[in-house]
N, C-alpha and C positions, 0 to 999 in steps of 0.2 A: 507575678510582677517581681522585681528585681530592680532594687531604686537604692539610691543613698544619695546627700547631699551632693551639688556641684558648685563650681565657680557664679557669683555675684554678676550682675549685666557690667558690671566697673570694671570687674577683673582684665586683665592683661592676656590672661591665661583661656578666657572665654574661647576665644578663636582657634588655638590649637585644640582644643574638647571638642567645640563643633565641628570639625574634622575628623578627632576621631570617630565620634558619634555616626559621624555618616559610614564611617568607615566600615565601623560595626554592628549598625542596623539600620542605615540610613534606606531613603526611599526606593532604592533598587534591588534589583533580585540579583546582583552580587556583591551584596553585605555580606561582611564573614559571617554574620549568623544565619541569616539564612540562605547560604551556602551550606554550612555545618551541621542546623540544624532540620532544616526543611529538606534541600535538594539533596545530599547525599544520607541521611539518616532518613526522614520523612517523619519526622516526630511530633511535626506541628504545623498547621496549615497557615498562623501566619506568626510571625514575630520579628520585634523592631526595637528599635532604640530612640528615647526620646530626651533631650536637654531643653529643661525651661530655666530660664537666667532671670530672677527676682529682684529689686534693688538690693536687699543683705544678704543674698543667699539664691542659690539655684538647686533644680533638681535634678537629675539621672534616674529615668528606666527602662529598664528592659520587658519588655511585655511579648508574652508566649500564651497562646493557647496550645493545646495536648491532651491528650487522654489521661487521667489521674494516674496509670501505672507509669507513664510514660517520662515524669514529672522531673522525678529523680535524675534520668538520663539528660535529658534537657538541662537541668541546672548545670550538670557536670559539663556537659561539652559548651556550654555558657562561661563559666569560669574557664574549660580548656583554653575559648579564644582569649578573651580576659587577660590571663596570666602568657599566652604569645602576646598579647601588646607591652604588656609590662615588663618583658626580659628580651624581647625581640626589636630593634631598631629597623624601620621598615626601611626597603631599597630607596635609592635612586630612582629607580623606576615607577615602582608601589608609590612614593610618594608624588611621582609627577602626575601621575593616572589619577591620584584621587584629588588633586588641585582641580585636573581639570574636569574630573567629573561634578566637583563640587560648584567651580564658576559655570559648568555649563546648567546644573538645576539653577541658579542663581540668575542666568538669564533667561531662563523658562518662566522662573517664576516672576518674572517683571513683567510678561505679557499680559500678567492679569493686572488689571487699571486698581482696582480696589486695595490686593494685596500688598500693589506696590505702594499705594499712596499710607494705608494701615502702615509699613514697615517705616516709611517718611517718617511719619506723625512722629513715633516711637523714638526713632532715632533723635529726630528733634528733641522731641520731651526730656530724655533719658540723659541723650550729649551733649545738648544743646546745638548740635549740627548733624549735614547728615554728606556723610562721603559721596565723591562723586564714583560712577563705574570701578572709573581707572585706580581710583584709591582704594577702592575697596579690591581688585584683584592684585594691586601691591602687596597687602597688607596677608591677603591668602597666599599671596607667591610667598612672601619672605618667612611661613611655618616650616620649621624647622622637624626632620623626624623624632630628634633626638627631644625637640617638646612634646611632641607627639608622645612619648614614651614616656615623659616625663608626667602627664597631665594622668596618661593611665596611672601610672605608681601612686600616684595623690588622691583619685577619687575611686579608683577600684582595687582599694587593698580588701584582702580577705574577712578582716575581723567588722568593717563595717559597713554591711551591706545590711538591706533589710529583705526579706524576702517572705511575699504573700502567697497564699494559695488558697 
């Protein structure tokens, strides 16, 4: 595992990191990591990216399983992708495909009755309101790549990462 702090459920910043997050290890099997490091390496049979958003504080990780020799390589092409978010401003394009991949999990997951009412609750408690659809895919239209870039540089710099095994 491969964690360091993230953006606060208040933060501003929250929704460009949930973006990236899916970007980079999000629920699909073409996240850049496992792209990187499953389908074309095969170093690990599952790994994923996870953002929990806390009232003072959130978390970031990346969770890989691997063979212990393996371990090393994996970290590496871990920070490879990492350090492409961080110097690399995504397309035009890159960025319309993962909007819409992201509202499209977004309306997957409202089919479920419970998750969605759990997310309600939350949002209530948290904002004291809870956006409607249409607010909420404004709010994804209008992420920016350049925050997207921006969010990696802040939470995925090198010197503070913590990393388990």
């Amino acid at each position: 595992i491969i964690g360091n702090r993230a953006y606060s459920i208040n933060e501003d910043k929250r929704l460009p990191f949930l973006l990236l997050i899916n970007i980079l290890g999000g629920p699909t099997a073409n996240s850049r990591l496992n792209v990187s490091v499953r389908e074309r390496n095969g170093l690990s049979y599952n790994i994923e990216a996870n953002y929990t958003a806390y009232n003072d504080c959130g978390m970031v990780a990346i969770y890989f399983s691997s063979d212990h020799h393996n371990a090393d390589l994996c970290c590496e092409l871990i920070d490879k992708e990492l350090q492409t978010l961080r110097t690399n401003a995504l397309t035009t394009r890159q960025i319309a495909m993962i909007k819409r991949q992201f509202l499209a999990q977004m309306a997957i997951s409202m089919e479920n009755n419970e998750g969605y009412m759990l997310g309600v609750g939350r949002s209530l408690l948290v904002h004291g309101e809870v956006d409607t659809l249409e607010e909420a895919y404004k709010k994804i239209n209008a992420v920016t790549a350049d925050q997207i870039m921006e969010v990696a540089n802040e939470i995925f710099t090198n010197n503070s990462t913590l990393i388990y095994r």
